[in-house]
Backbone as CSV, one residue per row, in Angstrom:
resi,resn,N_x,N_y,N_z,CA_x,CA_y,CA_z,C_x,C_y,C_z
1,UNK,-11.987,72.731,-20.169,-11.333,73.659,-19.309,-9.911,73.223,-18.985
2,UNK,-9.129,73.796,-18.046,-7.938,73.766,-17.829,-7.714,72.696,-16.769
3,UNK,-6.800,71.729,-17.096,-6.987,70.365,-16.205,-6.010,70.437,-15.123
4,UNK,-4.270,70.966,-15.710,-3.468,71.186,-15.275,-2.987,72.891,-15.193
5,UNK,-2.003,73.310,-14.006,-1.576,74.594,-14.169,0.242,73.868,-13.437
6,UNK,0.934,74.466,-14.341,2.256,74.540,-13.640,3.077,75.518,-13.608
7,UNK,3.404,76.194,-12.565,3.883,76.755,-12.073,5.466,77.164,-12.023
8,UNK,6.599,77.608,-12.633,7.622,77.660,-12.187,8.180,79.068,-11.346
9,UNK,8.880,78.436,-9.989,8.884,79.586,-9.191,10.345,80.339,-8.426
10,UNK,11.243,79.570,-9.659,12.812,79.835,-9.667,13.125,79.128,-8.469
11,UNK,14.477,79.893,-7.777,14.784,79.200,-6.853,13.590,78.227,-5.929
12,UNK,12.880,78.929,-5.691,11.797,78.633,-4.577,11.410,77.110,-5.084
13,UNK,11.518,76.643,-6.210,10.629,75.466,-7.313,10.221,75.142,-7.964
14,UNK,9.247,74.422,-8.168,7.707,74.463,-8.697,6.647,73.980,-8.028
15,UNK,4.982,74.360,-8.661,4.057,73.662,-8.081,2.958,73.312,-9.313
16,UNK,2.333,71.984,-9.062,1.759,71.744,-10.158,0.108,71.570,-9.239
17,UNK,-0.573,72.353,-9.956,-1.979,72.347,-9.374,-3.039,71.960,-10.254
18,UNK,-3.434,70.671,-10.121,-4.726,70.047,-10.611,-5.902,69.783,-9.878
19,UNK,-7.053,69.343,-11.152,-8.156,69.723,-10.697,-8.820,68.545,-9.656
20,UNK,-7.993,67.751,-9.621,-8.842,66.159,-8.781,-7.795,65.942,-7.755
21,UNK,-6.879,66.681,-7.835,-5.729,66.577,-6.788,-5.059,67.651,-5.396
22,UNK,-4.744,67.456,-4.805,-3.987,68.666,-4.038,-2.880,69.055,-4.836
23,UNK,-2.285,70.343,-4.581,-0.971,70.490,-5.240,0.032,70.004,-5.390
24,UNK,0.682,69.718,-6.099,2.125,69.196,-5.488,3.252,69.912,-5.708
25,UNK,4.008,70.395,-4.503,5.054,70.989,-4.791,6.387,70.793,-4.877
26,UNK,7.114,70.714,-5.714,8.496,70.452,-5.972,9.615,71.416,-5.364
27,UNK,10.360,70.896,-4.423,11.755,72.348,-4.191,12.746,72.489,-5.470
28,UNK,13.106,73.149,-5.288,13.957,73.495,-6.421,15.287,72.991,-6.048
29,UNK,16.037,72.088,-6.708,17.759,71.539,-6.699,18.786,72.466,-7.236
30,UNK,19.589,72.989,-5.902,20.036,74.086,-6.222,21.213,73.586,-6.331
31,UNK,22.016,74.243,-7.224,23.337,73.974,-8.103,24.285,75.318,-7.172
32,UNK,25.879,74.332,-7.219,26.361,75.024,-6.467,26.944,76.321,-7.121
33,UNK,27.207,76.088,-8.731,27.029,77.322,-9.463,26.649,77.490,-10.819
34,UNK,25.949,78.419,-10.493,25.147,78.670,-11.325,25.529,79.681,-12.960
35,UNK,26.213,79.369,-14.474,26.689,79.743,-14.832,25.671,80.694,-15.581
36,UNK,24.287,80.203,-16.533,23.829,80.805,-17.320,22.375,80.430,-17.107
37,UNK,21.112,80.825,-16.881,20.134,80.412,-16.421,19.251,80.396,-18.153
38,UNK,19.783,81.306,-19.379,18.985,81.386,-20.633,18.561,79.494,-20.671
39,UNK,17.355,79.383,-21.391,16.465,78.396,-21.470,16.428,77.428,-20.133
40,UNK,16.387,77.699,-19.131,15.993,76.740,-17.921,14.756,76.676,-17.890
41,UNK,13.879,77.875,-18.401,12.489,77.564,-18.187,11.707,76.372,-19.476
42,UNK,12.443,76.955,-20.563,12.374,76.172,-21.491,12.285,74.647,-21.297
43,UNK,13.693,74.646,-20.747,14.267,72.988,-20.554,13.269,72.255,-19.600
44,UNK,13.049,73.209,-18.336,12.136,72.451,-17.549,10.847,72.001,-17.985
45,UNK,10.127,73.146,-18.841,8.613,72.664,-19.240,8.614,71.735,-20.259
46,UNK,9.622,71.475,-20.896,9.976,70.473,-22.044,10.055,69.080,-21.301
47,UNK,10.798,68.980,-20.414,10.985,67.914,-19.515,9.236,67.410,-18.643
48,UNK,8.900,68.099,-18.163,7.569,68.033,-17.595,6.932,67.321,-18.672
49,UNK,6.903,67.635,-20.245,6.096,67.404,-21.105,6.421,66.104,-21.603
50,UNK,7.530,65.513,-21.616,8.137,64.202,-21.954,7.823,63.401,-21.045
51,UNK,7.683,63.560,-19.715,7.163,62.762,-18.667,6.272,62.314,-18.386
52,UNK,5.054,63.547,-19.227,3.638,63.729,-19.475,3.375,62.628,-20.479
53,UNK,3.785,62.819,-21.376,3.993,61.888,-22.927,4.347,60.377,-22.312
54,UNK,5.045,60.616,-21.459,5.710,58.782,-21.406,4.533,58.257,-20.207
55,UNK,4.273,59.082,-19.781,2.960,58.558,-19.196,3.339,58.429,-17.770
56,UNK,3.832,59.238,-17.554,4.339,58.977,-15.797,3.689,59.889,-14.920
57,UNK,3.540,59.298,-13.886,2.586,60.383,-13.000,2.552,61.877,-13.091
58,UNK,1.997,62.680,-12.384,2.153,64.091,-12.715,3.220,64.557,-11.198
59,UNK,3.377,63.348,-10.565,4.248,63.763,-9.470,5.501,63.505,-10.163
60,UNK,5.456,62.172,-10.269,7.226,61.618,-10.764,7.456,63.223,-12.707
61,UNK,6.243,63.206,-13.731,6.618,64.045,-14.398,7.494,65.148,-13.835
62,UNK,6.645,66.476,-12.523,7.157,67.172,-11.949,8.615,67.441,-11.635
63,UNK,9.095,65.976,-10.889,10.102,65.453,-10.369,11.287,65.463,-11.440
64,UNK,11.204,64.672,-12.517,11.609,64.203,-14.017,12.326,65.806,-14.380
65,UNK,11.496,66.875,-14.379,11.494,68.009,-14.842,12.686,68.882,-14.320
């Protein structure tokens, strides 16, 4: 079954909800401007996944992201 769910929730953040854990939610680091948002979602879940890979918590991954 599904171990992890992550969430991206634009400005607002993210939240990563697992099954042995409480959620954890990330705020979102807001940039003072903002030029082109094409692949941010991309970039972020890519990042999450390298963090995942290097073996770092699913908080610090989140964070990383």
């Amino acid at each position: 079954g599904v171990k992890q769910v992550l969430v991206k929730r634009g400005e607002q953040g993210s939240v990563l909800v697992t099954q042995d854990a409480p959620p954890i939610i990330q705020p979102a680091i807001l940039a003072p401007i903002v030029l082109d948002t094409t692949g941010a979602g991309d970039t972020f879940t890519a990042a999450f996944a390298v963090g995942f890979l290097e073996k770092k918590s699913s908080s610090d991954s989140l964070k990383f992201a």
